[in-house]
N, C-alpha and C positions, 0 to 999 in steps of 0.2 A: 796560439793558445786557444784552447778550445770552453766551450762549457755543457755541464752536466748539470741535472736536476735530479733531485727528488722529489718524488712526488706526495705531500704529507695529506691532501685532501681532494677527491676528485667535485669538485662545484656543480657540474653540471656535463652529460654527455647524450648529445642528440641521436646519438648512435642505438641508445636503447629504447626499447619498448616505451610507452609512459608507465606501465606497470611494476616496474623496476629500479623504485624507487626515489629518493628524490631529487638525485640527479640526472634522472632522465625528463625531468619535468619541463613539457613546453609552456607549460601555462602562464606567460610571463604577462606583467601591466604595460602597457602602450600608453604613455606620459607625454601629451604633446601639448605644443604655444597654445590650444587653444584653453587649456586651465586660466587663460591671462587673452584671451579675446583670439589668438592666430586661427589662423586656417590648415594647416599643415596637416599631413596624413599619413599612418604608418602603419604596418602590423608586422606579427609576428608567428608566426607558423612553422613548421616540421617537413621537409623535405625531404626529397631521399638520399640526399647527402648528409643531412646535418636541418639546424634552423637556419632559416631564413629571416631578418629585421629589414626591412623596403618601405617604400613610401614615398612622399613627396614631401618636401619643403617650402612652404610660401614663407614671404617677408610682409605681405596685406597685414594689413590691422596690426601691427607692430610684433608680427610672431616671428617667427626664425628659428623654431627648434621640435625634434621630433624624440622622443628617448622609450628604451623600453628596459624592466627592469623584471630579476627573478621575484620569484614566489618569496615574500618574508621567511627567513627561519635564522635563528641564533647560535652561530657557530664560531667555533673557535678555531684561527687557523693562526696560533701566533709562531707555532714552529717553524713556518712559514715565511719567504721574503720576499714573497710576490705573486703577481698572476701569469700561470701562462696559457694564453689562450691559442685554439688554431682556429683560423678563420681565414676568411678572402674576402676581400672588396672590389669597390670600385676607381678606387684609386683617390677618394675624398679621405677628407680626417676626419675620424671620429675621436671619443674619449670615452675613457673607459671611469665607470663611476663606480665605487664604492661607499657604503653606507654602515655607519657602527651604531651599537646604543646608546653608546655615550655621548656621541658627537649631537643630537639633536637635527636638524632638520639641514645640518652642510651634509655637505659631498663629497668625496674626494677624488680627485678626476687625472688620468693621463693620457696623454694625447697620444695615438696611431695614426697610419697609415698604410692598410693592409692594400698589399696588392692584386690582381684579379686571381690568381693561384693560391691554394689552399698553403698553409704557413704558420707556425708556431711565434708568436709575438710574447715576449717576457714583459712585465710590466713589473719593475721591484716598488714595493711599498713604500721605499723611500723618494721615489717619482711623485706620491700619488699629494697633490695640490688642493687644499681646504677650500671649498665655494659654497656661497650661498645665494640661492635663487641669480646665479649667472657671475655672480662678481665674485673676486679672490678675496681671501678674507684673510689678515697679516697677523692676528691672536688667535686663531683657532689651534687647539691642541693639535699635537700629531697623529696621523691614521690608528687609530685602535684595531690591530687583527687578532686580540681575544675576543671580540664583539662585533664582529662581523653582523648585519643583518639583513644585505641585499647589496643587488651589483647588478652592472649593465652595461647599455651604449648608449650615448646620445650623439646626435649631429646638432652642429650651430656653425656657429660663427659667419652665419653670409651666407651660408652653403645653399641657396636656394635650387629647387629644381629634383628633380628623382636623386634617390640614393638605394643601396642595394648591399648590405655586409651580412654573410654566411658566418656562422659560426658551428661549430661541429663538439668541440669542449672546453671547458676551463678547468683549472686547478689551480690551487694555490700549493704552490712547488717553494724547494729550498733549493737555492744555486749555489753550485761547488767548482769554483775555477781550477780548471786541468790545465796540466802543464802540457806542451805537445805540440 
């Protein structure tokens, strides 16, 4: 069995100029431990393949997390049952966050593990795990994808030390299981 997508929304493609609109946009926030005292270091930048998210990782002063997140904008992608992004890493896990208006200030996050070769990763919505400021949270509504308002990557869990994940685009796609 194979599977097929549609693709209902393009999120973001590195591929394009920054002039071309808002999914070419590199201009993402760089969100690290040190909001809460860490040291940790990251950015985000436009290469010639795609962006680039890198950095370092400390666990000093009780940090242990680096994240970087799009540009706000209010989007509706409920046709939609997931993310598919292509990227390549380092062979660490990241997780992928998403942000609605309604939700308030949780997350909703799934776990990857992109390997060093570029790679299409689905991420369906029904994966994506309510948290707040690190912890899972067991009454939070379920992901709103008419209210989308920002998305990203972050690295945690212990992960100390350099990190390095490419990404080139995202969309929020509808998957259709083929028979084959």
């Amino acid at each position: 069995m194979t599977t097929s997508f549609t693709t209902e929304k393009v999120l973001f493609d590195a591929r394009h100029s920054a002039g071309e609109g808002p999914a070419a946009n590199t201009n993402w926030h760089v969100v690290n431990d040190t909001v809460m005292g860490g040291v940790s270091e990251s950015s985000f930048a436009r290469t010639d393949e795609g962006a680039r998210f890198s950095g370092t990782v400390s666990l000093d002063h009780g940090g242990g997390f680096a994240s970087v997140r799009a540009p706000e904008r209010n989007t509706d992608i409920s046709n939609a049952t997931g993310f598919l992004i292509e990227t390549r890493g380092d062979g660490k896990t990241y997780k992928w966050t998403a942000y609605t208006d309604t939700a308030g200030p949780v997350s909703y996050r799934a776990s990857f593990t992109p390997s060093g070769e570029w790679q299409e990763i689905f991420l369906p919505f029904t994966d994506l795990i309510p948290f707040r400021r690190g912890h899972q949270l067991d009454s939070a509504p379920p992901f709103d994808a008419s209210h989308l308002r920002t998305f990203g990557i972050l690295i945690s869990d212990r992960q100390a030390g350099p990190f390095q994940i490419d990404l080139r685009t995202v969309a929020a796609v509808r998957r259709h299981p083929d028979e084959g």
